[in-house]
LUMNU-974050 format. One line per 10 residues: number of its first residue (from 0); their letters; for each residue x, y, z of N, C-alpha, C. Coordinates in pm, 1 decimal, always signed. Layout:
BEGIN
NUM	A	X/Y/Z/X/Y/Z/X/Y/Z  ...
# end
This chain:
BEGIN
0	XXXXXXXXXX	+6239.0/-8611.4/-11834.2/+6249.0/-8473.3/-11798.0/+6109.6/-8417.8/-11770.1  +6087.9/-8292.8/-11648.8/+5972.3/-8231.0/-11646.5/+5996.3/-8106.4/-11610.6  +5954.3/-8078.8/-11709.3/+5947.7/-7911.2/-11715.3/+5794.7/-7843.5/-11623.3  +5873.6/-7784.6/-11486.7/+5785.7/-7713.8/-11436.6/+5753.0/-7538.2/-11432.5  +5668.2/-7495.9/-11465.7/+5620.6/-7375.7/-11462.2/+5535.2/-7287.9/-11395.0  +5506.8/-7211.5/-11334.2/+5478.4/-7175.3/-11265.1/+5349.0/-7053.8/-11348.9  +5155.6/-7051.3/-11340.1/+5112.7/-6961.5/-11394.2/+5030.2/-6907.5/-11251.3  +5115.3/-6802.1/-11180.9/+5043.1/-6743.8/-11062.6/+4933.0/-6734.6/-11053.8  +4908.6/-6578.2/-11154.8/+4758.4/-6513.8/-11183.0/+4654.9/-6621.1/-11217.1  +4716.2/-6699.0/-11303.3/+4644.8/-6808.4/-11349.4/+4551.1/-6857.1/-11274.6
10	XXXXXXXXXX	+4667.9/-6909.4/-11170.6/+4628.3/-6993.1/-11046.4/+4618.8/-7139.9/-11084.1  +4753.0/-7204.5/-11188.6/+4808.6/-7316.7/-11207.6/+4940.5/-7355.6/-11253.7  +4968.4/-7468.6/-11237.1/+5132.3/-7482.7/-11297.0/+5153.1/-7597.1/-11381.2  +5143.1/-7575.7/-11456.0/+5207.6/-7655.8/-11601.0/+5292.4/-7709.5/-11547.4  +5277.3/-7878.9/-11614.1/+5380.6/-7966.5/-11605.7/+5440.3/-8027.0/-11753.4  +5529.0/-8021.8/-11780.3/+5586.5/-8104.6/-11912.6/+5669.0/-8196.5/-11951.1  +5591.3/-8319.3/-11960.6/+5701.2/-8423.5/-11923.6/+5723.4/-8496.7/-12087.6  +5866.2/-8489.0/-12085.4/+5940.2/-8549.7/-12186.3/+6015.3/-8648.2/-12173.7  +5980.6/-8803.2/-12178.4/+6118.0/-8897.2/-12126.0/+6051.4/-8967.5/-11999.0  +6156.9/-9004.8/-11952.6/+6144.3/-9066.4/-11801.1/+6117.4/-8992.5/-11710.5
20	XXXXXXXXXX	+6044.3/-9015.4/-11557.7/+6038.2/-8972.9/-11495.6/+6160.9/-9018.4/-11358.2  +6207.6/-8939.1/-11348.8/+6360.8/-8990.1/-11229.4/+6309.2/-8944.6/-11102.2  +6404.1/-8995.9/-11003.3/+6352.5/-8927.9/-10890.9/+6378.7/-8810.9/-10868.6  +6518.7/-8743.4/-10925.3/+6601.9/-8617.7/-10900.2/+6436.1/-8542.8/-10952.1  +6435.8/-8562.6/-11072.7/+6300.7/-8455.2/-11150.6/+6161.9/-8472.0/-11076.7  +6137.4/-8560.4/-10970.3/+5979.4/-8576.4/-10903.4/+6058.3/-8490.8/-10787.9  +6144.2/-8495.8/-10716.8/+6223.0/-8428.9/-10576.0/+6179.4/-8256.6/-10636.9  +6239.3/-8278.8/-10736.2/+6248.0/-8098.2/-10824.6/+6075.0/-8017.8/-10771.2  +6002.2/-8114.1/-10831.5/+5857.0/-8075.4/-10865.1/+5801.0/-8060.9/-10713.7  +5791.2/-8173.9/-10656.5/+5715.8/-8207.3/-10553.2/+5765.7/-8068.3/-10444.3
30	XXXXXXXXXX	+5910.7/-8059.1/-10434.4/+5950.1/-7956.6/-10368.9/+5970.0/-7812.7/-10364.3  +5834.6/-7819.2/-10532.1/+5828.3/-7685.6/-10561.8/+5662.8/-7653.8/-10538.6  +5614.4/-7779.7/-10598.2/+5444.0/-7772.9/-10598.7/+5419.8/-7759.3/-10465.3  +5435.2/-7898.8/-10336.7/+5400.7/-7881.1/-10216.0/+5335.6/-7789.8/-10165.8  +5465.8/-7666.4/-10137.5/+5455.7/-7554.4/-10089.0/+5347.5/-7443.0/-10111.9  +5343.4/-7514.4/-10280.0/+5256.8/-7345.9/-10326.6/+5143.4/-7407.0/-10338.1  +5086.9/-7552.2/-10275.5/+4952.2/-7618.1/-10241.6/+4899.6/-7545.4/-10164.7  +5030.1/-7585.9/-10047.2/+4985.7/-7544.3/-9856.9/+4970.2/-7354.3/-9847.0  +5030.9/-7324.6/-9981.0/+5007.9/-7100.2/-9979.2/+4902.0/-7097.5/-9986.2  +4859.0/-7170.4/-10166.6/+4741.7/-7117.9/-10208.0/+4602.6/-7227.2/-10159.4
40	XXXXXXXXXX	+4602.4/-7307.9/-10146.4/+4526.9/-7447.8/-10061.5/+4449.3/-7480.9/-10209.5  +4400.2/-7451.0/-10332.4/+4392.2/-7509.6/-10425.1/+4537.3/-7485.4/-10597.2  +4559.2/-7566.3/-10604.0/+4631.0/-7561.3/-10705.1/+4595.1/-7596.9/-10871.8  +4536.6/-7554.4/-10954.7/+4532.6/-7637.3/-11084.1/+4664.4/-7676.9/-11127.4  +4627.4/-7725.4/-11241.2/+4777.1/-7853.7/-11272.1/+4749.3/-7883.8/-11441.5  +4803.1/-7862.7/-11529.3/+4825.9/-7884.4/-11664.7/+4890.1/-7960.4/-11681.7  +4892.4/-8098.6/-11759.5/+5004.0/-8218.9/-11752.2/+5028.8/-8203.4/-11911.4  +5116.3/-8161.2/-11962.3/+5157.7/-8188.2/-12099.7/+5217.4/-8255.9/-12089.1  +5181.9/-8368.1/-12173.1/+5236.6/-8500.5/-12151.2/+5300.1/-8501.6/-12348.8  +5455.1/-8529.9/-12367.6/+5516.5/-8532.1/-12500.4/+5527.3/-8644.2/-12552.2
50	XXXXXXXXXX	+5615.4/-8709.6/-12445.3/+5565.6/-8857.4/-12454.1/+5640.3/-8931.7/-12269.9  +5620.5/-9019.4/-12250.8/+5636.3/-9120.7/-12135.0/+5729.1/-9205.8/-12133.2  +5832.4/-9213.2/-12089.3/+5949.6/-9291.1/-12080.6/+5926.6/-9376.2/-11951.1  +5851.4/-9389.7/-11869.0/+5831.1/-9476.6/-11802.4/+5869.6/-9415.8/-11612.7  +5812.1/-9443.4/-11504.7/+5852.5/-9424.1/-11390.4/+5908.2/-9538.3/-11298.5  +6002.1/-9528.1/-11213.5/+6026.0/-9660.3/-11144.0/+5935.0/-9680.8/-11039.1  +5897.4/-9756.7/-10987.5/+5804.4/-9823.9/-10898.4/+5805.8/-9783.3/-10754.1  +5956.5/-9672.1/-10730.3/+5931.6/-9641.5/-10554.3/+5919.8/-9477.3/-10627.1  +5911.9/-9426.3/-10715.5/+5908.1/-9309.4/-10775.9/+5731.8/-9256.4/-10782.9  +5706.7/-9379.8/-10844.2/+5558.6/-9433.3/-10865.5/+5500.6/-9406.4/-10735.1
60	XXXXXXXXXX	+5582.2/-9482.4/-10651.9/+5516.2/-9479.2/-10500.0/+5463.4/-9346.0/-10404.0  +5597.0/-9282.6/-10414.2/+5608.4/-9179.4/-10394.7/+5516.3/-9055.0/-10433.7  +5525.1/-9056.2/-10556.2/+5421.7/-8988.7/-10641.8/+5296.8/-8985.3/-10581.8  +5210.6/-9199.8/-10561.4/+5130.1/-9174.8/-10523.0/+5061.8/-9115.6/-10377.8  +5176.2/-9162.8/-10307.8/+5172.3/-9066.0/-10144.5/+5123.6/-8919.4/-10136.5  +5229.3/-8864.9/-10219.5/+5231.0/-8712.8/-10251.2/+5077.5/-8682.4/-10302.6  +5045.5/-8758.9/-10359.9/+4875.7/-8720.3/-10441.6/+4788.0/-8738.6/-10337.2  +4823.7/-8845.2/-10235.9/+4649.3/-8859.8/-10126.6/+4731.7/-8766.8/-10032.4  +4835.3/-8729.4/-10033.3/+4854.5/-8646.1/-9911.1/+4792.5/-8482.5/-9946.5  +4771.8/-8454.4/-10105.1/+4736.5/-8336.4/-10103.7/+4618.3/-8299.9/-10203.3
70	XXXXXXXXXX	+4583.3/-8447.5/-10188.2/+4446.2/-8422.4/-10305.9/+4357.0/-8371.3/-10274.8  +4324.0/-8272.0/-10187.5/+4207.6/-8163.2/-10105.9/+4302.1/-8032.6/-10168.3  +4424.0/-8048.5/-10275.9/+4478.1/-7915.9/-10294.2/+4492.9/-7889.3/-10462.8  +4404.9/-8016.1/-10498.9/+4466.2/-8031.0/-10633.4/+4285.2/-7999.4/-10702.0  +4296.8/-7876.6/-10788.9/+4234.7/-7822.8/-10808.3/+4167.8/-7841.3/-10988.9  +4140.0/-7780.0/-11070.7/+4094.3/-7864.9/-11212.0/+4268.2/-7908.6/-11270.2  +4248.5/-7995.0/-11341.2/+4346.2/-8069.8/-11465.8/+4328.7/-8069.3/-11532.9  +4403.8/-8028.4/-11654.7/+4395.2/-8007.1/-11777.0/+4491.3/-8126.2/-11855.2  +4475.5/-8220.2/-11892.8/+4551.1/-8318.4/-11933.0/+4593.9/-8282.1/-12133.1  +4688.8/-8297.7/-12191.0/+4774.4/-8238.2/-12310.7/+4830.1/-8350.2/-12341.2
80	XXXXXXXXXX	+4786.2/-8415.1/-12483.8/+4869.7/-8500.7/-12548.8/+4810.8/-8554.2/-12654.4  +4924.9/-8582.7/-12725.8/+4886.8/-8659.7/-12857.1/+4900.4/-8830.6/-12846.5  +4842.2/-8876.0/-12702.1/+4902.5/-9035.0/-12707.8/+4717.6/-9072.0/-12684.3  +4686.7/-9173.6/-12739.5/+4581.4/-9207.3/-12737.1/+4528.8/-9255.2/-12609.2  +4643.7/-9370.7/-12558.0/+4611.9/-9465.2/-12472.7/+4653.8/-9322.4/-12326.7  +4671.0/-9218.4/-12329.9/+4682.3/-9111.1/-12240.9/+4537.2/-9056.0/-12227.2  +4473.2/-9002.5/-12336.7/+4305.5/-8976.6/-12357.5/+4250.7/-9071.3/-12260.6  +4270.7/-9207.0/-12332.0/+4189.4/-9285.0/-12230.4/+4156.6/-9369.7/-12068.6  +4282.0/-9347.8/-12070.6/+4364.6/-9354.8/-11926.5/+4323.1/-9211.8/-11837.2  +4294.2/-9069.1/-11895.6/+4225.8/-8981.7/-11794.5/+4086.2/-8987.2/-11802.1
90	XXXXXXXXXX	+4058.3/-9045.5/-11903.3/+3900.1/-9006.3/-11888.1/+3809.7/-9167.0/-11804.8  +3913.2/-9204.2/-11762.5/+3879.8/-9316.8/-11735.6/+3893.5/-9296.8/-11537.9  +4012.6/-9209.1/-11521.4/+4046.5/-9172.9/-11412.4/+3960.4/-9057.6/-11321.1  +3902.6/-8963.7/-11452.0/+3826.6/-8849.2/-11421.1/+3738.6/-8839.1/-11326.5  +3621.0/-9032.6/-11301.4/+3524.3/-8954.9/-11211.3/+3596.4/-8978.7/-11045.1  +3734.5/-9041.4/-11050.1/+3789.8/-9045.5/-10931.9/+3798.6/-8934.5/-10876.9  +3826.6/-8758.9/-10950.6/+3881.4/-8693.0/-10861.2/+3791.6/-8612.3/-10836.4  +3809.3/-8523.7/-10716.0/+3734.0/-8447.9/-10656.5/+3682.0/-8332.0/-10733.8  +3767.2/-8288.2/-10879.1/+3808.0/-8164.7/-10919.5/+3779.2/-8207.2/-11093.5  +3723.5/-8092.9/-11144.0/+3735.9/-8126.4/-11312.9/+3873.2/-8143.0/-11355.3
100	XXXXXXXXXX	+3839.1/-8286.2/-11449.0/+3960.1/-8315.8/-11549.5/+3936.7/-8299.3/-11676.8  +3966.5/-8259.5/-11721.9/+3969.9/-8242.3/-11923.2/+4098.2/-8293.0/-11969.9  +4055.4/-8344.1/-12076.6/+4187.2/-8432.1/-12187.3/+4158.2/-8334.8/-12342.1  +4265.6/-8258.7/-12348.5/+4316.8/-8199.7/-12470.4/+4413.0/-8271.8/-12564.9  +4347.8/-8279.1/-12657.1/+4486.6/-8295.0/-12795.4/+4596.8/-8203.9/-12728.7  +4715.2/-8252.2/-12838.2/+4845.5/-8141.5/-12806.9/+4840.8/-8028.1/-12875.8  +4789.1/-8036.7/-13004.4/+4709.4/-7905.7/-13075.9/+4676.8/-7818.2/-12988.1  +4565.4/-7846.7/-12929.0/+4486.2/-7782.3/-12815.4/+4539.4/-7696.3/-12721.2  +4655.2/-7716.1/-12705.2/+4734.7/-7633.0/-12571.8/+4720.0/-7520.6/-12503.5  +4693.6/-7426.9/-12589.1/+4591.4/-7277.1/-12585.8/+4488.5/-7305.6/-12531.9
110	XXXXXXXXXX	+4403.5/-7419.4/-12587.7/+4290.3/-7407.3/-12538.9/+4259.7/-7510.7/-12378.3  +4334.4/-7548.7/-12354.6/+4333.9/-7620.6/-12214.7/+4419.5/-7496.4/-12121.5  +4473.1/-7431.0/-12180.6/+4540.4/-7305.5/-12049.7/+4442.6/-7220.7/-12046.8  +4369.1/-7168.6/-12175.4/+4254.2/-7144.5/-12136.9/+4139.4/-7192.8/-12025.1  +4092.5/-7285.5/-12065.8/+4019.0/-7337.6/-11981.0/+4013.4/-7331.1/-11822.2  +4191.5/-7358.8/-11805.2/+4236.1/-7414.4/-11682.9/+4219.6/-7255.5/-11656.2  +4298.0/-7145.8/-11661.2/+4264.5/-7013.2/-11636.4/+4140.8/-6965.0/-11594.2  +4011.4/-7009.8/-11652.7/+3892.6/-7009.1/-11604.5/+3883.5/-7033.7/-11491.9  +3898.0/-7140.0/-11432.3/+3910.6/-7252.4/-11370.6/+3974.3/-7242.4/-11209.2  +4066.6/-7154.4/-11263.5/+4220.4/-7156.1/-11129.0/+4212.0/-7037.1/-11108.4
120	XXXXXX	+4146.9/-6988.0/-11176.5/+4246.4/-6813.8/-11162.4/+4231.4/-6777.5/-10987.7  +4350.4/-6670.7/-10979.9/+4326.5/-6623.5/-10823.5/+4218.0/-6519.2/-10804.4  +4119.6/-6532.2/-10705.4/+4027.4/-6413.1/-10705.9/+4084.0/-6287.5/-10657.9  +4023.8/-6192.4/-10754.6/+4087.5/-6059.5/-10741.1/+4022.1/-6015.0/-10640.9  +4113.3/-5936.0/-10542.1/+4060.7/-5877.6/-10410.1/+4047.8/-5721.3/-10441.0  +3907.2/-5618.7/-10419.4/+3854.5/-5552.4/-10466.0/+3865.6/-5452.2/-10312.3
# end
């Protein structure tokens, strides 16, 4: 399951994944995020990760398409979890992306929406 959310003002959207990732639930996301890439042209992205049930391999695929097709839109990450081998798996990934990544405990949660808020927010037009 992934719970998507939407933080406008913010200027990011929380993701929360519990379980497997299916295709019905990447179709859900992708066909919600896309769009509000190509509005706002940067997006931040919060991955609360609960725990990982695993993705299938054309899901996987997919996924990764979707990421080089819009990684000029993907803006800081805030990565959330209590899995170890998750810590080290982003910080390992981090100097790949174009955009700051941070890895939060799950404790932390406040303080990575924080952050990311810094980070994303929409500039106020004066």
């Amino acid at each position: 399951m992934i719970k998507y959310e939407e933080h406008e003002e913010a200027g990011y959207v929380e993701l929360t994944l519990d379980g497997k990732i299916d295709r019905d639930a990447f179709k859900e996301i992708v066909s919600r995020l896309g769009p509000l890439m190509d509005k706002r042209g940067k997006v931040g992205i919060l991955k609360h990760i609960i725990s990982f049930g695993g993705i299938s391999p054309s899901v996987l695929w997919d996924d990764l398409k979707f990421g080089f097709k819009h990684l000029k839109h993907v803006g800081p990450v805030a990565v959330v979890s209590d899995k170890k081998w998750i810590e080290v798996w982003t910080k390992l990934a981090a100097p790949f992306w174009a955009s700051e990544v941070c890895f939060f405990e799950s404790e932390k949660l406040e303080d990575a929406r924080a952050w990311l808020s810094e980070r994303a927010a929409v500039p106020k037009v004066q």
